[in-house]
LUMDOLO-608625 format. One record per residue (C-alpha): residue in three letters; x, z, y; residue number from 1. Coordinates in nm, 3 decimals. Each point is the difference from the previous one (the first is absolute). Example, Ala and Ser with C-alpha at 12.3 -4.5 7.8 and 13.67 -1.06 7.14 Angstrom:
2
  marza       px       pz       py  loza
    ala    1.230    0.780   -0.450     1
    ser    0.137   -0.066    0.344     2
This chain:
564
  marza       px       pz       py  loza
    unk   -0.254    4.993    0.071     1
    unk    0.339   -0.166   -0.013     2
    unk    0.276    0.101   -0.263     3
    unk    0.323    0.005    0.034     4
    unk    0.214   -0.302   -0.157     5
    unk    0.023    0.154   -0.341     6
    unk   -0.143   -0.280   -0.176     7
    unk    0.205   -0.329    0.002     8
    unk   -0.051   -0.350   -0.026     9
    unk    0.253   -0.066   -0.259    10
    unk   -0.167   -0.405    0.000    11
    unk   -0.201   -0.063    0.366    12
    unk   -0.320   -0.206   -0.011    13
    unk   -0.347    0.027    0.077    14
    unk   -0.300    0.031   -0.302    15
    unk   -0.371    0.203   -0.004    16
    unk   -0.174    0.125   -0.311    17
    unk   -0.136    0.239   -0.238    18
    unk    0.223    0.239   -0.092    19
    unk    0.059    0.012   -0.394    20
    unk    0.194    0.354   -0.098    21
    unk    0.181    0.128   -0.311    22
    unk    0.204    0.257   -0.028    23
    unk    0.206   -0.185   -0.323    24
    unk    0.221   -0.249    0.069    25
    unk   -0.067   -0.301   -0.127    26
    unk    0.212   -0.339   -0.195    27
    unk   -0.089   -0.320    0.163    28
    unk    0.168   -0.174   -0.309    29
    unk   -0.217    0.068   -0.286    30
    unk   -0.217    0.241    0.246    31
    unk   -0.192   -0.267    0.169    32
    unk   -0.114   -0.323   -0.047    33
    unk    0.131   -0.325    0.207    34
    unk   -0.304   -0.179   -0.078    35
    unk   -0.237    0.180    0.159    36
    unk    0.186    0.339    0.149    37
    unk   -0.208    0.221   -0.257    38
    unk    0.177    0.337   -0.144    39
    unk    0.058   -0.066   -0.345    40
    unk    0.207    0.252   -0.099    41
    unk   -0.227    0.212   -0.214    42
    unk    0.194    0.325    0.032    43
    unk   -0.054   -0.025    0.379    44
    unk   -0.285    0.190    0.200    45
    unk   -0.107   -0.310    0.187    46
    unk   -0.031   -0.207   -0.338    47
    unk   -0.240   -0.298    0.061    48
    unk    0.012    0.042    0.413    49
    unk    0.089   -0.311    0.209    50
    unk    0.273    0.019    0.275    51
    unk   -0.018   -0.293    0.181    52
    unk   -0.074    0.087    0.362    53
    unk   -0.006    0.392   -0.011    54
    unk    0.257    0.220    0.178    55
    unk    0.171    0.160   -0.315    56
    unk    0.108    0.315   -0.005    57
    unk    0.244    0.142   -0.248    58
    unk    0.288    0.265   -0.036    59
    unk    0.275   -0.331   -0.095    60
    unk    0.010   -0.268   -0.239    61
    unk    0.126    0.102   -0.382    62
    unk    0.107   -0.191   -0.328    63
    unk    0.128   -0.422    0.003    64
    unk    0.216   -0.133    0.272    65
    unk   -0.249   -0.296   -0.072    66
    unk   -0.250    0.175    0.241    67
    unk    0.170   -0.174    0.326    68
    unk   -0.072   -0.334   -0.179    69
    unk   -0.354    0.072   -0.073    70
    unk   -0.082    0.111    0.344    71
    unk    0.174   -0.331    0.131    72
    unk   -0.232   -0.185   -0.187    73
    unk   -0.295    0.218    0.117    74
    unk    0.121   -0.067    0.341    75
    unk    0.076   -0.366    0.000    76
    unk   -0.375   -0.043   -0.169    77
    unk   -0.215    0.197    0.245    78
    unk   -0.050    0.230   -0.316    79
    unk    0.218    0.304    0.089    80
    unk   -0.064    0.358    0.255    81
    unk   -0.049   -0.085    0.340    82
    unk    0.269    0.311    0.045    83
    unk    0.198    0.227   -0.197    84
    unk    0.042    0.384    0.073    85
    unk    0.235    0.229   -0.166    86
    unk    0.078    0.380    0.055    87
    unk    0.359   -0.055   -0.151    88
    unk    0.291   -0.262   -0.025    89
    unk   -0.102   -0.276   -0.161    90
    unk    0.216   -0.310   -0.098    91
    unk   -0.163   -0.203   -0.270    92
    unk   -0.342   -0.098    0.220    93
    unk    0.212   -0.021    0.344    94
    unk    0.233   -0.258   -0.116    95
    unk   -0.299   -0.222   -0.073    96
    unk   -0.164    0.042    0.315    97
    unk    0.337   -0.058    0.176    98
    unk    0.062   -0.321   -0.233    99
    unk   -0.334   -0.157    0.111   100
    unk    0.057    0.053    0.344   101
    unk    0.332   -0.109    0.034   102
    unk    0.010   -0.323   -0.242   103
    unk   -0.385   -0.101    0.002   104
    unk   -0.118    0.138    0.388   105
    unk   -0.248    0.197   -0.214   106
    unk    0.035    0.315    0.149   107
    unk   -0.265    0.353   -0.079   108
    unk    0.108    0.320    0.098   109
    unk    0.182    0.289   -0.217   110
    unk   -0.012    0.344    0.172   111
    unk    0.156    0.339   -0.069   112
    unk   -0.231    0.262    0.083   113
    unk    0.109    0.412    0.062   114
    unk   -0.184    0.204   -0.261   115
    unk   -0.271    0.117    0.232   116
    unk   -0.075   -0.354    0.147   117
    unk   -0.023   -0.132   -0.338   118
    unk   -0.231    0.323   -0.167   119
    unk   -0.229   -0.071    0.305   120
    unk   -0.036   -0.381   -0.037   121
    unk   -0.074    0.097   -0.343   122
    unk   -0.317    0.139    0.060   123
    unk   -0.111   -0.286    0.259   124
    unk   -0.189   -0.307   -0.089   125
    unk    0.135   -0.281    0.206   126
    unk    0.332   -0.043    0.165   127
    unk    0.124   -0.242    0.306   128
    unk    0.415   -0.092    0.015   129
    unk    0.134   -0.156    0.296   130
    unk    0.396   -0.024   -0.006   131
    unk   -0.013    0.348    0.195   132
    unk   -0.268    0.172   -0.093   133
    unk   -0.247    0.098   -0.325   134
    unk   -0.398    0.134    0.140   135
    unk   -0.178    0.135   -0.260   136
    unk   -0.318    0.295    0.038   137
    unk    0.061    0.036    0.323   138
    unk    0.367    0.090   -0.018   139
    unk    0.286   -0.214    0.095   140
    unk    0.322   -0.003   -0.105   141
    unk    0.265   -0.105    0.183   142
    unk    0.264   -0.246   -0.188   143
    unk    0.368    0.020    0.058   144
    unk    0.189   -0.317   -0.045   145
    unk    0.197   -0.091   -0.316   146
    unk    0.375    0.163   -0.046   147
    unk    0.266   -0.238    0.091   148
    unk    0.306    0.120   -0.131   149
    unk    0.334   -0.050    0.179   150
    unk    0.154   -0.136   -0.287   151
    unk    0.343    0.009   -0.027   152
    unk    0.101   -0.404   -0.137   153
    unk    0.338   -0.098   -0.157   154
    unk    0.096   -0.340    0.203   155
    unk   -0.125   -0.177   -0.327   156
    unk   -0.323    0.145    0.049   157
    unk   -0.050   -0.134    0.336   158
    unk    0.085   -0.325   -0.098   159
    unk   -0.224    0.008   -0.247   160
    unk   -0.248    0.050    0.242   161
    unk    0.153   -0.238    0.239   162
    unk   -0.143   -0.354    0.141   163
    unk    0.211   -0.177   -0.233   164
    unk   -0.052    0.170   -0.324   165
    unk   -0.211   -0.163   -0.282   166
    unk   -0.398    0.028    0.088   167
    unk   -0.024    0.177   -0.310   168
    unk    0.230    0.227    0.057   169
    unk   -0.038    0.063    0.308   170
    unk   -0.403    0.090   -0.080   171
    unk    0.149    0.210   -0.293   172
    unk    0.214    0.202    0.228   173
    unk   -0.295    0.026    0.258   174
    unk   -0.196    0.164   -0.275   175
    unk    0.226    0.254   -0.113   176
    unk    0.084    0.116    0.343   177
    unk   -0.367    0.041    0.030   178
    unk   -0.053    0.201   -0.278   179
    unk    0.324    0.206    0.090   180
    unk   -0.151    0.091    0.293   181
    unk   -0.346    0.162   -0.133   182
    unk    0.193    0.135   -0.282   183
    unk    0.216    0.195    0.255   184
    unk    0.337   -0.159   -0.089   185
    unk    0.272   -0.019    0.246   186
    unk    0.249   -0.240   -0.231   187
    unk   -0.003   -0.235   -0.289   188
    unk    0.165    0.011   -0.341   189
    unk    0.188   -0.226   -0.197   190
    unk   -0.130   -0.049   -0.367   191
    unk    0.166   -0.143   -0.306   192
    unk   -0.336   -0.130   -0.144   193
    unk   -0.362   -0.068   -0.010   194
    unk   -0.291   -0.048   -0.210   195
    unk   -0.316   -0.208    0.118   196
    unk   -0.368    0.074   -0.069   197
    unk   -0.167   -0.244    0.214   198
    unk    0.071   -0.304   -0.306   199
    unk   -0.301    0.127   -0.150   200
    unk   -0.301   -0.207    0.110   201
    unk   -0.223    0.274    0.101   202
    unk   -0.145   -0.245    0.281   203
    unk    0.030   -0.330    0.174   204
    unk    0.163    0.219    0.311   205
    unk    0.287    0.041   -0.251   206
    unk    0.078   -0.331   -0.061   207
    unk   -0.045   -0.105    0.353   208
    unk    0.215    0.246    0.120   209
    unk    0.295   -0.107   -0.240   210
    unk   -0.035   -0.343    0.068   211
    unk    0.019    0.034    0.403   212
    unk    0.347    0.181   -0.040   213
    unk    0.131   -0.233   -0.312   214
    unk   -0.114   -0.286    0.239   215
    unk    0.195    0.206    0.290   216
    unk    0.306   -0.010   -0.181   217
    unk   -0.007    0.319   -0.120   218
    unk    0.309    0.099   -0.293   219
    unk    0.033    0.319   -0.150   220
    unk    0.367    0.204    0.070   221
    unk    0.037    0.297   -0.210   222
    unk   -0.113   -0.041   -0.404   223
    unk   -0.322    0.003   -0.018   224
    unk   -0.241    0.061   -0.288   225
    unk   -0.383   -0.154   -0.071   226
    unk   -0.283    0.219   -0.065   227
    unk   -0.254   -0.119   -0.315   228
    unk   -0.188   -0.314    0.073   229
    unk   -0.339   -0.078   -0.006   230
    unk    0.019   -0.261   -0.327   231
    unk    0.221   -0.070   -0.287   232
    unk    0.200   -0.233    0.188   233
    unk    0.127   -0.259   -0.267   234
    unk   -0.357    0.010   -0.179   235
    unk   -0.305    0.085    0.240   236
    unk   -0.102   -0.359   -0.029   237
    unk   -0.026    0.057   -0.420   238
    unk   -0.166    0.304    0.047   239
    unk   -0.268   -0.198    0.190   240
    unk    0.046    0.209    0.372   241
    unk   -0.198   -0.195    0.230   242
    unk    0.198   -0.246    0.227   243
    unk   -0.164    0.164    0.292   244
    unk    0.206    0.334   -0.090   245
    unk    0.292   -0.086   -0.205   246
    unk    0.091   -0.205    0.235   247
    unk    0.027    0.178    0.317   248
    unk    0.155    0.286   -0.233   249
    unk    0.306   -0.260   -0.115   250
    unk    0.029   -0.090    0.371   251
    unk    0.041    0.320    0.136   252
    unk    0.246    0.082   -0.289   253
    unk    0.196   -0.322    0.078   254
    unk    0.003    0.080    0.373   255
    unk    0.217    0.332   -0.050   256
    unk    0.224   -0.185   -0.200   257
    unk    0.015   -0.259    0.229   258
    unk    0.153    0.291    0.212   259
    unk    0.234    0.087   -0.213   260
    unk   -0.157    0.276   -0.192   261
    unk    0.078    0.083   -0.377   262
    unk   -0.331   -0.111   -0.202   263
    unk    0.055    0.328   -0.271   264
    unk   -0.402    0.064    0.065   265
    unk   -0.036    0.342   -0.053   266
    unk   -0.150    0.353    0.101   267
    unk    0.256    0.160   -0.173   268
    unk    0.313   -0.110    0.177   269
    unk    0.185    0.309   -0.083   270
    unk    0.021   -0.123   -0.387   271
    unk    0.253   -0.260    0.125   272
    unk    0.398    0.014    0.015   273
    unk   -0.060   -0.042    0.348   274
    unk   -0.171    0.349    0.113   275
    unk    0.158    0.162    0.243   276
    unk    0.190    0.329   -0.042   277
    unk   -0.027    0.299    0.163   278
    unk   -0.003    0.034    0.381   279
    unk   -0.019   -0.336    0.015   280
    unk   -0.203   -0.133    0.304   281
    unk   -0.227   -0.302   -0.134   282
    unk   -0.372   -0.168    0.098   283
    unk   -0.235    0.042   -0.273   284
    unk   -0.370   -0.083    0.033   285
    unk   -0.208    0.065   -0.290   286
    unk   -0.109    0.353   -0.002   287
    unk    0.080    0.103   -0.341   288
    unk    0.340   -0.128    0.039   289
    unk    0.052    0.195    0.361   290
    unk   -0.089    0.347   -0.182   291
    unk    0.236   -0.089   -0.278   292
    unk    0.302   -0.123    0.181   293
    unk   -0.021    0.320    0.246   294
    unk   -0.095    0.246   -0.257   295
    unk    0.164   -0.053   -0.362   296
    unk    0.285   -0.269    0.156   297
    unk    0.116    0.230    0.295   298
    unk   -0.013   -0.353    0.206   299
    unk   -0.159   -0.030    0.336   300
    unk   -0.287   -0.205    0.102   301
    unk   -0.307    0.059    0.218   302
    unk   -0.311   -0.140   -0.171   303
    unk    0.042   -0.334    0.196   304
    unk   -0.359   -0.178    0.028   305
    unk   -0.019   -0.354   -0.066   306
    unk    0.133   -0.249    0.244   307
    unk    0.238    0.249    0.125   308
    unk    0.218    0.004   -0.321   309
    unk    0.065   -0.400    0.079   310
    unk    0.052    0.083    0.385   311
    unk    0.270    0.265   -0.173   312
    unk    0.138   -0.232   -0.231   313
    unk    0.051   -0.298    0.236   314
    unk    0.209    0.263    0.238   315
    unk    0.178    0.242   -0.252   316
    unk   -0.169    0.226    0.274   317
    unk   -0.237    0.326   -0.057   318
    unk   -0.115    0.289    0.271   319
    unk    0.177    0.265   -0.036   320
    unk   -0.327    0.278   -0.104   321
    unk   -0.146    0.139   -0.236   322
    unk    0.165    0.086   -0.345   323
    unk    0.306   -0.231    0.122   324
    unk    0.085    0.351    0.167   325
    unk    0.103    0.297   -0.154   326
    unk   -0.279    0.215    0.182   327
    unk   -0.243   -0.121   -0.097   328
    unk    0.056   -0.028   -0.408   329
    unk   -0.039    0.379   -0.036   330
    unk   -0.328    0.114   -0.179   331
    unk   -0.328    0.107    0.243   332
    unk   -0.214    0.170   -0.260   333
    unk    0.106    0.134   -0.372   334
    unk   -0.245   -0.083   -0.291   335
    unk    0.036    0.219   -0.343   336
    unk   -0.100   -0.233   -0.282   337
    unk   -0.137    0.168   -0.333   338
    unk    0.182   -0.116   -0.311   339
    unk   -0.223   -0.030   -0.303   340
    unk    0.127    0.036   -0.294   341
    unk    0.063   -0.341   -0.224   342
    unk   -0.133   -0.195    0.289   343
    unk    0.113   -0.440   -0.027   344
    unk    0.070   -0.243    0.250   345
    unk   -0.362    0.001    0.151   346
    unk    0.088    0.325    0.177   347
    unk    0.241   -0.133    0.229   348
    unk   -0.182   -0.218    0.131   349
    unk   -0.266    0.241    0.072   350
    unk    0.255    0.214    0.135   351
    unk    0.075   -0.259    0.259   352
    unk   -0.354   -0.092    0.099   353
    unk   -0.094    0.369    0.055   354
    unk    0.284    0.046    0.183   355
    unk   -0.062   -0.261    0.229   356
    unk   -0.336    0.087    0.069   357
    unk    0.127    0.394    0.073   358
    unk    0.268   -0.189    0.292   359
    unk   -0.163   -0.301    0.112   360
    unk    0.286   -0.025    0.254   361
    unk    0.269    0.247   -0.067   362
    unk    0.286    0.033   -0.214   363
    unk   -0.073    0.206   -0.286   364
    unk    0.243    0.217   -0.218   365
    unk   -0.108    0.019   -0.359   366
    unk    0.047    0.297   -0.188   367
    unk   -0.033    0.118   -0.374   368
    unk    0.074   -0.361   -0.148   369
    unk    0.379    0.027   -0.129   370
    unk   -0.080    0.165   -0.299   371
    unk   -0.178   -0.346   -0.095   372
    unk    0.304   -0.189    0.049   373
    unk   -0.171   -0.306    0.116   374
    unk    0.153   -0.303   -0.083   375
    unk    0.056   -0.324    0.205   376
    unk   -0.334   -0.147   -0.050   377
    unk   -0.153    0.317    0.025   378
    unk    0.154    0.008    0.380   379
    unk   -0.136   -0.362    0.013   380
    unk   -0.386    0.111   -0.081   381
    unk    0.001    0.289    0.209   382
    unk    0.118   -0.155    0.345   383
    unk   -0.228   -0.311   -0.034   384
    unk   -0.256    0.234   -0.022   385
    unk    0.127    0.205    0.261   386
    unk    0.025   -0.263    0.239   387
    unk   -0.319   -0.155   -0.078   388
    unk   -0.164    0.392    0.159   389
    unk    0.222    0.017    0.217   390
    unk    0.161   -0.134    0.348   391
    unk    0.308    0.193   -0.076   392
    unk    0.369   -0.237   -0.062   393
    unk    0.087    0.283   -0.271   394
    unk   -0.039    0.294   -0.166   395
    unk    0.265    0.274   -0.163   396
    unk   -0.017    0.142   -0.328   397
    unk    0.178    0.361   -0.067   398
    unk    0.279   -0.075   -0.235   399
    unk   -0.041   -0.349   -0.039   400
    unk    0.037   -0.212    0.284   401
    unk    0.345   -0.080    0.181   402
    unk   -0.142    0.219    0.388   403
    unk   -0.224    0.264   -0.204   404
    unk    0.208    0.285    0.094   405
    unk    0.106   -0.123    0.377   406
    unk   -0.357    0.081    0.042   407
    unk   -0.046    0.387    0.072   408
    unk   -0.365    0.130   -0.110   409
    unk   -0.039    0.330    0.176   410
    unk   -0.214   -0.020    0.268   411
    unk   -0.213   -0.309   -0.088   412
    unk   -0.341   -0.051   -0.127   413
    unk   -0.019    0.071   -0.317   414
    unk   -0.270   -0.217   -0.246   415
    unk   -0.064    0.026   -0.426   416
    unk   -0.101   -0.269   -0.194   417
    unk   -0.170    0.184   -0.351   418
    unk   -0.171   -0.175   -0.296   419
    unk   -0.304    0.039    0.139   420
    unk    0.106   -0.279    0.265   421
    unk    0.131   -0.226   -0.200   422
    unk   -0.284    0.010   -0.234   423
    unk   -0.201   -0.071    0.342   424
    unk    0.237   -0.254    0.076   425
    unk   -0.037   -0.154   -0.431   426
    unk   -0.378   -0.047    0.080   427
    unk   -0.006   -0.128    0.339   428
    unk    0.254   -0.306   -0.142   429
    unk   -0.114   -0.042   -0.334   430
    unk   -0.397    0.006    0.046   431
    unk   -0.154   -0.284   -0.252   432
    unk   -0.127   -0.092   -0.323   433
    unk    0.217    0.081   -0.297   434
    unk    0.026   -0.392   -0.148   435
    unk    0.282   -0.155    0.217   436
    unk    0.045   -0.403    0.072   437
    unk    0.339    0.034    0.137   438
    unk    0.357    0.177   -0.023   439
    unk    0.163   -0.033    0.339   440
    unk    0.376    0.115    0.009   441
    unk    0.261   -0.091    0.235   442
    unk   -0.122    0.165    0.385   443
    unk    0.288    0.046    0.095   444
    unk    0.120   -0.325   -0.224   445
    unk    0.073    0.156   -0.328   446
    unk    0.376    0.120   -0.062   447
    unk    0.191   -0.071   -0.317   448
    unk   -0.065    0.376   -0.109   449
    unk   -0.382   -0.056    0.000   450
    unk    0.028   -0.290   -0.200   451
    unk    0.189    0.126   -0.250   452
    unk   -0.276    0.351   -0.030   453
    unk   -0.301   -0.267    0.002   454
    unk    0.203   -0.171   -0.295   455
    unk    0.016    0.328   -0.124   456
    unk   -0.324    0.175    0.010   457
    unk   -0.144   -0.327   -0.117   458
    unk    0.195    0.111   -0.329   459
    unk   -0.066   -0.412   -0.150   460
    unk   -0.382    0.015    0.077   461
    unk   -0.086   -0.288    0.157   462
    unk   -0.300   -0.109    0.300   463
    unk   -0.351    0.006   -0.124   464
    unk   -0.200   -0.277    0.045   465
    unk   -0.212    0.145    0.242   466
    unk    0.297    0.066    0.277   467
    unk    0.239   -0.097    0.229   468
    unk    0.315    0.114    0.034   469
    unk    0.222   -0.068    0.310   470
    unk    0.346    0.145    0.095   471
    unk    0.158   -0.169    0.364   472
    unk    0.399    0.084    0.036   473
    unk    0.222   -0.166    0.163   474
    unk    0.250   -0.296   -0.095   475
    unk    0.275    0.231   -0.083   476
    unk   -0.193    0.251   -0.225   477
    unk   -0.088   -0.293   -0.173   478
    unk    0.291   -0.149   -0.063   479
    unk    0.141    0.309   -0.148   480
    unk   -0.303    0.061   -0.190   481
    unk    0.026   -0.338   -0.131   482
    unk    0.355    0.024   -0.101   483
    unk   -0.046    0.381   -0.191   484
    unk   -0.324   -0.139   -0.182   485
    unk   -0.228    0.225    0.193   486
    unk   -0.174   -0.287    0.144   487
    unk   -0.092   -0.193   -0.320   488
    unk   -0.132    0.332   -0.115   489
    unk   -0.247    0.004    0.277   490
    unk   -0.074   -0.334   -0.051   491
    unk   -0.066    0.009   -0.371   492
    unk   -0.225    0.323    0.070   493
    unk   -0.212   -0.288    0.216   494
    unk    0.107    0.189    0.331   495
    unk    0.065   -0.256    0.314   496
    unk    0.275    0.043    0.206   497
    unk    0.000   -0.131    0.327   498
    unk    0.266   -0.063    0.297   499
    unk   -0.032   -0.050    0.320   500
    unk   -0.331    0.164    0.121   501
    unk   -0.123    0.389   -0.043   502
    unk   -0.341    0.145   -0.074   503
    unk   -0.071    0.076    0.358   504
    unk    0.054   -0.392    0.050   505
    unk   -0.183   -0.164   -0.296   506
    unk   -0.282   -0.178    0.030   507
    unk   -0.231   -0.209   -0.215   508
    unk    0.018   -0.181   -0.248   509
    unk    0.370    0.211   -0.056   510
    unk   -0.209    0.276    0.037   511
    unk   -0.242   -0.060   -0.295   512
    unk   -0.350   -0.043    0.101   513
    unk   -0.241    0.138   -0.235   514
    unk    0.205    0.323    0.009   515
    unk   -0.218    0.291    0.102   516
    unk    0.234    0.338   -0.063   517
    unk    0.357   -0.010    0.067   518
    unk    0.231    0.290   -0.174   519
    unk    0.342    0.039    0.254   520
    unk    0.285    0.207   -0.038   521
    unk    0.050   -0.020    0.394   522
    unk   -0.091    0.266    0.206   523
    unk    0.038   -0.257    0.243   524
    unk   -0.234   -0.262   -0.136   525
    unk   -0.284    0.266   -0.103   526
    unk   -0.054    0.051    0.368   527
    unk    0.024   -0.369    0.135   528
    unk   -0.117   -0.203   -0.291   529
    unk   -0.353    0.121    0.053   530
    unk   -0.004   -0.159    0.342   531
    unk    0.191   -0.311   -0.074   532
    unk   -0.133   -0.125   -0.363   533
    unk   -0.391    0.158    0.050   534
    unk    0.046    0.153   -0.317   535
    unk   -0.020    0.370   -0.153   536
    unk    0.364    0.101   -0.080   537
    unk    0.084    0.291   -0.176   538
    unk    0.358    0.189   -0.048   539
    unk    0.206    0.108   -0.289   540
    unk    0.309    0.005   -0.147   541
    unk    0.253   -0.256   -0.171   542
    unk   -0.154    0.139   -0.317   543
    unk   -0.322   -0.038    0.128   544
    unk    0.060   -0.342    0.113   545
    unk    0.125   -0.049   -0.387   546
    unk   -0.287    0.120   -0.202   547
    unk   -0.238   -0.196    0.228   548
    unk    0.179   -0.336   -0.070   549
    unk   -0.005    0.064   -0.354   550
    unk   -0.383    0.120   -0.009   551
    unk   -0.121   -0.111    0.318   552
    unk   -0.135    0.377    0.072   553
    unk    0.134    0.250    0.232   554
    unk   -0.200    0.326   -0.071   555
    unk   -0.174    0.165    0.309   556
    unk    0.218    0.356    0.006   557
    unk    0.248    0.143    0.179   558
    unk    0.335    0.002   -0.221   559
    unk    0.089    0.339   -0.174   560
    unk    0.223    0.097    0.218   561
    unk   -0.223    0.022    0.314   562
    unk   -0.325    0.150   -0.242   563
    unk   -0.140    0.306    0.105   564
């Protein structure tokens, strides 16, 4: 039997496999593995299972922006899905698969399934894709062709895409008008700024990418901003990084600046003067940064994968979709949060995880949190969090946040987060022994605020002997820090401070080796650090992080506020 052309063919190619299902979506950056295509995010149900060559089926993509660079390198080493299959948009995956194809002649194909095409391919073993048709248990399944959008240019536009534009911009404008087109887009939109995640040396695809549009001529034309780095960049070579890595990372650095991007290096680019206001249209990558700029800014960005925020920033161009459009930056589902009483800044985060687990790919309004007054950082920790669960650009909170009450709750699906869940949520990221190695703060890169409550809560104790202590911010923060006296605080406490690079891109021997247990304040990092540093990492507060610096223990309890 023959279906109608529900199902679309959002990328068109030809692949044949076993078909590997999950109903979670899933982070290619700090989800799976470019060295050998293994799941290694730990929180994941297919933990330990290898994708290369399998048909894989999942609702979207969720968490980094990073994921289209991972799945370039999958693709360019023979390492990645032979296709990907989606019930829902998806951007983050798509833009990878549409990078290889166009740039390397690497093409594998990306389809959008309807929801009954994709909960019967589910249940089926093995799956063929030809570029108009999927066959799988004896059903086939008829593929329409990819949206092409009749996009309506400015004459700049055009030219951009003309003969005798710059290759580089010319392939940059080729990509975004793809990528308008699936995303359902009928113009473009000017923006005032962007913000790069692809500098960060996830894989070799990264670098190689870069260096074909820096060698293309490629120059930036609206301010644009770099995400963290992968190394210290004045001082990987004293910290002994490898050649082999810090290398590569310093070159892929030096090629955005070649193009004319600002090297600030950080996750948190809405700590500097330059952030955008609100209803500003910018290009952020960097998912923690999307979710803030939308939600606590009032700005407007779509979570822009990587590769596509350089296309964006080389044109000053963006589709016009998503939450660049009024419509669709109202609330889909309302979630009642439980307040308990003298909770600390380990419950936003936990707020923010939970939250994005409960709307994996809508926007959520938060209610019962305004009566915590939740301060700047507080905002910070719960959308990195949030948009490590979640696919979702943003999220509203009911008396806090600049949209909140734009978005009207009656009528939508209503959700509670209690204590029980977030003691659920306390074990399942902060299961390990109770002697910890290492303090990790700073994912996001720490803000001047956090500093100044480590300083505090450290009340003149200093490291014990037995422990590391790191704390990553960027340039700015420590500046400032440096200037108030915050930062030779820290330093006579025998805490590290770090530019440049984040948790979720340190690596040995930065990362110290014989550490075993690692004790984050991050939401963030207690769900990817797992996966990327192959060691047990438990969660807890700035308090927390405090009393296990000065006696290298974190106890194994949840915090009185959260006790039964």
């Amino acid at each position: 039997m023959t279906a109608e052309p529900r199902s679309v063919a959002i990328l068109a190619g030809e692949a044949e496999g076993p078909v590997l299902s999950t109903t979670e979506p899933l982070s290619f950056w700090g989800g799976v593995s470019p060295e050998d295509g293994r799941v290694i995010d730990v929180h994941h149900p297919l933990h330990g299972v290898c994708l290369t060559g399998t048909i894989l089926l999942m609702p979207s993509s969720r968490g980094s922006c990073s994921g289209s660079g991972v799945l370039l390198d999958l693709i360019l080493s023979g390492r990645a899905p032979a296709a990907l299959v989606f019930s829902g948009a998806e951007d983050v995956l798509t833009l990878g698969a549409l990078v290889a194809a166009m740039m390397f002649d690497k093409p594998i194909p990306v389809i959008r399934l309807s929801e009954d095409d994709f909960r019967f391919l589910s249940g089926c073993d093995r799956a063929v894709i030809t570029r108009s048709i999927l066959e799988a248990g004896g059903r086939t399944v008829a593929l329409a062709p990819a949206p092409t959008a009749a996009l309506d240019l400015s004459p700049e536009d055009h030219a951009m895409l003309g003969g005798e534009a710059e290759p580089a911009l010319r392939q940059a404008m080729e990509i975004i008008c793809s990528m308008a087109a699936q995303q359902g887009a009928r113009q473009l939109v000017n923006v005032s700024q962007a913000h790069i995640d692809g500098c960060i040396y996830a894989s070799r695809a990264n670098l190689l990418f870069a260096q074909k549009m820096a060698a293309s001529g490629a120059r930036v034309r609206v301010p644009t901003t770099m995400n963290a780095i992968s190394v210290d960049y004045a001082n990987w070579r004293s910290q002994q990084v490898p050649e082999t890595f810090g290398k590569p990372a310093q070159d892929l650095a030096d090629a955005y600046v070649r193009m004319g991007c600002r090297p600030t290096y950080t996750c948190a680019p809405y700590l500097l003067s330059s952030a955008p206001k609100a209803g500003e249209c910018v290009a952020w990558a960097e998912s923690n940064a999307v979710v803030f700029a939308n939600s606590v800014l009032g700005a407007r960005t779509e979570k822009h994968p990587d590769f596509l925020d350089l296309c964006i920033a080389l044109t000053g161009r963006a589709p016009l979709a998503g939450v660049y459009l009024d419509e669709n930056r109202k609330a889909g589902m309302v979630i009642d949060v439980e307040l308990p009483p003298g909770s600390d800044d380990a419950f936003w985060p936990l707020v923010g995880y939970l939250a994005g687990q409960m709307s994996p790919d809508s926007i959520p309004l938060l209610r019962g949190l305004a009566e915590g007054k939740p301060s700047m950082d507080d905002l910070k920790a719960l959308c990195a969090a949030f948009g490590t669960a979640s696919a979702s650009p943003m999220l509203h909170i009911d008396g806090v946040t600049p949209e909140a009450a734009s978005s009207a709750a009656a009528g939508l699906p209503q959700r509670k987060i209690t204590r029980e869940d977030m003691a659920a949520a306390w074990r399942e990221l902060s299961a390990g022994p109770e002697q910890v190695d290492l303090v990790a703060v700073g994912s996001p890169h720490a803000s001047l605020g956090e500093c100044r409550a480590l300083v505090a809560a450290l009340g003149g104790r200093r490291c014990s002997p037995d422990i590391t202590v790191i704390v990553t911010a960027g340039h700015d923060v420590i500046r400032i820090a440096e200037e108030e006296g915050t930062l030779p605080l820290l330093r006579e406490a025998g805490v590290t401070v770090l530019p440049d690079l984040c948790w979720c891109s340190m690596s040995e021997p930065v990362f110290p080796p014989a550490a075993k247990t690692v004790l984050t304040n991050s939401g963030k990092y207690a769900h990817y650090g797992p996966g990327l540093s192959s060691r047990t990492v438990r969660f807890g507060s700035i308090r927390d992080c405090a009393e296990a610096t000065a006696t290298g223990r974190a106890p194994c309890r949840l915090p009185e506020w959260l006790s039964p």
